[in-house]
C-alpha positions in Angstrom: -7.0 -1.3 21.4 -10.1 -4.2 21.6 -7.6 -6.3 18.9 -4.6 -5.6 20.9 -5.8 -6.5 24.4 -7.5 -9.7 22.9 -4.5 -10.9 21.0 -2.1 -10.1 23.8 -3.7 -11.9 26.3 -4.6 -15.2 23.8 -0.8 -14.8 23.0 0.3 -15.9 26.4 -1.8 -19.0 26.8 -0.8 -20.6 23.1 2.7 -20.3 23.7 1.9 -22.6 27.2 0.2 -25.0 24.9 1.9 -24.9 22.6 5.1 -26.1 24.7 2.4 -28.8 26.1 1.4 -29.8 23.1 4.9 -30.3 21.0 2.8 -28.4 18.1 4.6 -26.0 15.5 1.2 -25.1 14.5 0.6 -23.3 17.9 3.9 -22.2 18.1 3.5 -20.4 15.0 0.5 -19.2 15.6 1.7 -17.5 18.9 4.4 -16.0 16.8 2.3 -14.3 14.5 0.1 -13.3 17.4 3.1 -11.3 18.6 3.5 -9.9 15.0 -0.2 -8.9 15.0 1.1 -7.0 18.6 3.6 -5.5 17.2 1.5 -4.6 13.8 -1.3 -3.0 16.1 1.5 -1.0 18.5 2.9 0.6 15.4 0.1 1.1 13.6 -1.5 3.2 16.8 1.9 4.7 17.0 2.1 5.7 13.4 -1.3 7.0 13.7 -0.7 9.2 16.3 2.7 10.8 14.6 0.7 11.2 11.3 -2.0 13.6 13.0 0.9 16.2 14.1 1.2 19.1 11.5 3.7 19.8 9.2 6.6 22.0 10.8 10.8 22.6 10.4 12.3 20.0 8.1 9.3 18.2 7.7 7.1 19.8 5.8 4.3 17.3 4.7 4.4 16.7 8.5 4.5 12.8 9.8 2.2 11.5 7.1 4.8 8.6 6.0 4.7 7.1 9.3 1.7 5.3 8.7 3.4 4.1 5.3 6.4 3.2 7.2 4.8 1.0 9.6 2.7 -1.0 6.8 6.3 -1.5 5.2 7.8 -2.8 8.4 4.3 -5.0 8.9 4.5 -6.2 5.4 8.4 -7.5 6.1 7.9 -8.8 9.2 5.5 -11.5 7.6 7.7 -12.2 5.0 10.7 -12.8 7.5 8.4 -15.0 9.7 6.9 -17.3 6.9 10.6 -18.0 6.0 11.8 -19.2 9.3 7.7 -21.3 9.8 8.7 -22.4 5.7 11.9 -24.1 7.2 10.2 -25.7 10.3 7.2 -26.7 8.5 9.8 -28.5 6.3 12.2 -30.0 8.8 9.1 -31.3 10.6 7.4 -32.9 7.4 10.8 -35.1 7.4 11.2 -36.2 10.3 7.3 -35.6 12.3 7.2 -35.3 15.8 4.8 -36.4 18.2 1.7 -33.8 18.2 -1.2 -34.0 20.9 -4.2 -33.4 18.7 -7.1 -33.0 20.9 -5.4 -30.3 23.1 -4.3 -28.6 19.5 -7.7 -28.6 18.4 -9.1 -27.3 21.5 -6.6 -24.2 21.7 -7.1 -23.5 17.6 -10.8 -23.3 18.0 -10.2 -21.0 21.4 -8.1 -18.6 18.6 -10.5 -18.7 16.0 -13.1 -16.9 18.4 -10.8 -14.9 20.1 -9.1 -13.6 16.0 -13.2 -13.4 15.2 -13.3 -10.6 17.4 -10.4 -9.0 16.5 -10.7 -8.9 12.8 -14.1 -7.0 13.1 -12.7 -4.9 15.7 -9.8 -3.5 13.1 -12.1 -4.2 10.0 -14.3 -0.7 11.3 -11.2 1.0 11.5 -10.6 3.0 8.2 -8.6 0.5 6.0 -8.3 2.7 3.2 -4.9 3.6 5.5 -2.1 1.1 3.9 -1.1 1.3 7.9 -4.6 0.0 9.2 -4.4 -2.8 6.5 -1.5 -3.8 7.3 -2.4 -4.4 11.1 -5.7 -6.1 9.5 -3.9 -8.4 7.4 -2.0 -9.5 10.3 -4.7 -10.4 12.1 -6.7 -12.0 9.5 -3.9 -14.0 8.3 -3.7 -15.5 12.2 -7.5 -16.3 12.1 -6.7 -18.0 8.4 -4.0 -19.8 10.8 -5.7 -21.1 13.1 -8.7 -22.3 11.0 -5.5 -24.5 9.4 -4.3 -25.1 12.8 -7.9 -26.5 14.2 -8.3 -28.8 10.7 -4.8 -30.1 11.6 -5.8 -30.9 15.2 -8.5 -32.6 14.3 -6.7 -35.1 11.6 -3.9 -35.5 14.0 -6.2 -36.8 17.1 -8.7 -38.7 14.7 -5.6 -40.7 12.6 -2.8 -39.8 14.5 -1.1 -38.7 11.1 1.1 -36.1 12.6 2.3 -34.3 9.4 -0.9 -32.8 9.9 0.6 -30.1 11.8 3.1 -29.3 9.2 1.0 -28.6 6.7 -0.8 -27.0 8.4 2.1 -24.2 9.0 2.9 -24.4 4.9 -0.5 -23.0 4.7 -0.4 -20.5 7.1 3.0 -19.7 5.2 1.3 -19.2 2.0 -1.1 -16.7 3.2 1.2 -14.9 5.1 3.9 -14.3 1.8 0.8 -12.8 -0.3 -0.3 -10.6 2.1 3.3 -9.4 3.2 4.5 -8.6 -0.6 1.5 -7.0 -1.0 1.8 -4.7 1.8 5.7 -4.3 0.8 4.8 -3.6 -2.6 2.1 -1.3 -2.5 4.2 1.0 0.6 7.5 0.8 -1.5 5.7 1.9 -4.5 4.6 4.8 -2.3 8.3 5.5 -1.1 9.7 5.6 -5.1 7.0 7.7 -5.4 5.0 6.0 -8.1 1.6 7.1 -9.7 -1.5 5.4 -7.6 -2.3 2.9 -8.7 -5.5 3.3 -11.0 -3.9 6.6 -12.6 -1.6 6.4 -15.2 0.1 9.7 -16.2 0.3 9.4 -19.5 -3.6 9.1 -20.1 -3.9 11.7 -17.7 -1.5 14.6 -19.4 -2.8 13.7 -22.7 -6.2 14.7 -21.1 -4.7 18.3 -19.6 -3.4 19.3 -23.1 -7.1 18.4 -24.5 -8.3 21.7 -22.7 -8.4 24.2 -25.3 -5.9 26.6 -24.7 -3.3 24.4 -23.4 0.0 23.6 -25.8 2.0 21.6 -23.4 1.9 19.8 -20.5 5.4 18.7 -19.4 7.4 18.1 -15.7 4.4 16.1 -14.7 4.7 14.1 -11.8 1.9 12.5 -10.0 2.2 10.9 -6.3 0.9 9.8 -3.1 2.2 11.4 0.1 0.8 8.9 2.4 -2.7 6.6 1.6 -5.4 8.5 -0.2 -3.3 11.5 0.0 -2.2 12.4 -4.4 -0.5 14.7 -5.3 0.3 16.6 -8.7 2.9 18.9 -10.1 3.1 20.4 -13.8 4.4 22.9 -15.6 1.6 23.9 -18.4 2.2 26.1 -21.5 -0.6 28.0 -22.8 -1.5 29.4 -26.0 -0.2 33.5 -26.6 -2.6 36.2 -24.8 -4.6 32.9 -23.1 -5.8 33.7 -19.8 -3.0 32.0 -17.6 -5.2 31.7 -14.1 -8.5 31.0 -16.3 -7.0 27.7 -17.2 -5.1 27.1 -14.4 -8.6 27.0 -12.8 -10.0 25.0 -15.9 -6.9 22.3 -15.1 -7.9 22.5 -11.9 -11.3 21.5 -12.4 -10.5 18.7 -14.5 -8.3 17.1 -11.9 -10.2 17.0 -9.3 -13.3 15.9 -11.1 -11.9 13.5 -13.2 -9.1 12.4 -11.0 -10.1 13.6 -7.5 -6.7 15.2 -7.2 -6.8 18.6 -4.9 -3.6 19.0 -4.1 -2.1 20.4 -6.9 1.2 22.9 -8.0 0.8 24.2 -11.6 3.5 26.4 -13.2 1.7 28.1 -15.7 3.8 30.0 -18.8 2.8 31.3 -21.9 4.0 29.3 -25.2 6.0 31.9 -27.5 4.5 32.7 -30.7 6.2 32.6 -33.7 4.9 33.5 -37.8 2.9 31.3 -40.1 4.4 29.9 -43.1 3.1 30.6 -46.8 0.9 33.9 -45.8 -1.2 31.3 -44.3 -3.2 32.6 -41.2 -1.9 30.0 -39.2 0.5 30.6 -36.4 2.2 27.9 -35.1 3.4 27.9 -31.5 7.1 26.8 -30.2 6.3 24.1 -27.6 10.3 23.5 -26.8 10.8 22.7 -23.3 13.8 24.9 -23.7 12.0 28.1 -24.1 10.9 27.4 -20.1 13.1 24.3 -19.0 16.6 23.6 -19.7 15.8 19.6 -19.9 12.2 18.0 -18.7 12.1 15.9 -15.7 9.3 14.3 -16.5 6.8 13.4 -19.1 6.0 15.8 -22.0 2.3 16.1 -23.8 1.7 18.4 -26.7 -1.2 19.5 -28.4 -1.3 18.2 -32.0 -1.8 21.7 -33.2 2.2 22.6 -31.8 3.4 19.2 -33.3 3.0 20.5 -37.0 6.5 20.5 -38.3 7.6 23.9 -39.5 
């Protein structure tokens, strides 16, 4: 609320000057200013709809909204840096006259005024891909106006009034990476994709290492909203194995090694069929179709059940 009020107001006044001052750099500035707004309103927004508990249709409750608003935050930065990308370029060919001194003064105003703002958001919990994506707005507009106030200064001290220009390109640049990276990191999210730092192959191959466990297979691993995994699986255990024992074991492991607590485990019993050669081995049938008519997901078996016979 600090951030919002301060970019708001600061907002109003760059747009004057900006008109004043014939500068694209303050204009673009004020633009992403209102985009930081906007970034702050929805992330407050999303916050608030994320807090109410699951009920009806919705039963993970609101928790998306928060990844829906960093997707909309991430977008919007990538749809303003085009439209600054083809200003920036239209005014590198044909430059317009830029009043430096009153650009430099109004950039330096913003780089206080974004100073304030980015600490106020940065003790906000950031771990949220919705707070980050507000914070990246804003620190992305202080990045701009640092630009802005360098650009000021060159145009006022050697009149060169490119300066402005590129100035915007620059602002541009940081505003595409942090934009796709918001975008990417909430679509990932929305397909459902394993966090990143978890891959699921390393991880089932580590499930069918507890002893007792055959097969690990429908394994899917996902976030519901930002720090929020979740885990599904259906395990085959070994003939006569204790079922909820290592269910438990599984468990364990998970949230140890993984720090996964929100888990759904379907836990079977492998069927046991006769050794070969009077040998005291006995083999166990791991095929998904004993339990599953086809897997929907990755498959890990014990080496023990992978013994042709």
């Amino acid at each position: 609320m600090v951030a919002l009020a301060l970019i708001v107001g600061f907002m109003s006044i760059e747009v004057v000057v900006g008109i004043m001052a014939n500068s694209l750099a303050l204009i673009s500035d004020a633009a992403h200013m209102l985009t930081d707004a906007v970034a702050i309103v929805l992330a407050l927004v999303a916050i608030r709809f994320a807090a109410r508990p699951a009920s009806g249709k919705y039963t993970y409750g609101f928790k998306r909204a928060e990844i829906l608003s960093a997707l909309v935050n991430g977008a919007t930065l990538l749809l303003l840096a085009a439209w600054l990308l083809y200003e920036a370029i239209r005014r590198l060919l044909e430059p317009p006259e830029v009043t430096g001194g009153l650009v430099l003064v109004t950039a330096l105003a913003g780089v206080a005024v974004n100073v304030v703002a980015t600490v106020a958001i940065s003790r906000a919990n950031r771990s949220s891909l919705n707070v980050e994506g507000a914070f990246q707005h804003v620190l992305n507009d202080l990045y701009g106006f640092i630009a802005t106030a360098v650009a000021g200064a060159v145009v006022m001290t050697t009149g060169f009034a490119r300066a402005d220009a590129i100035a915007t390109l620059i602002v541009v640049a940081l505003m595409v990476k942090a934009g796709y990276g918001l975008v990417r990191e909430s679509t990932r999210i929305f397909l459902e994709a394993a966090p990143a730092g978890i891959d699921p192959d390393e991880l089932g191959g580590h499930l069918v290492d507890v002893e007792g466990v055959d097969e690990v297979h429908d394994l899917h691993v996902w976030q519901i909203t930002s720090g929020d995994i979740a885990l599904s699986a259906h395990v085959l255990v070994q003939p006569g194995a204790d079922c909820h024992g290592l269910r438990q074991r599984v468990e364990r492991l998970l949230a140890d090694d993984y720090a996964i607590t929100h888990t759904t485990l379907q836990v079977d019993h492998s069927r046991a069929v006769a050794g070969s050669a009077g040998a005291d081995l006995r083999r166990r049938l791991p095929v998904v179709s004993q339990h599953c008519a086809e897997a929907h997901g990755l498959v890990h078996r014990d080496q023990l059940v992978n013994v042709a016979g």
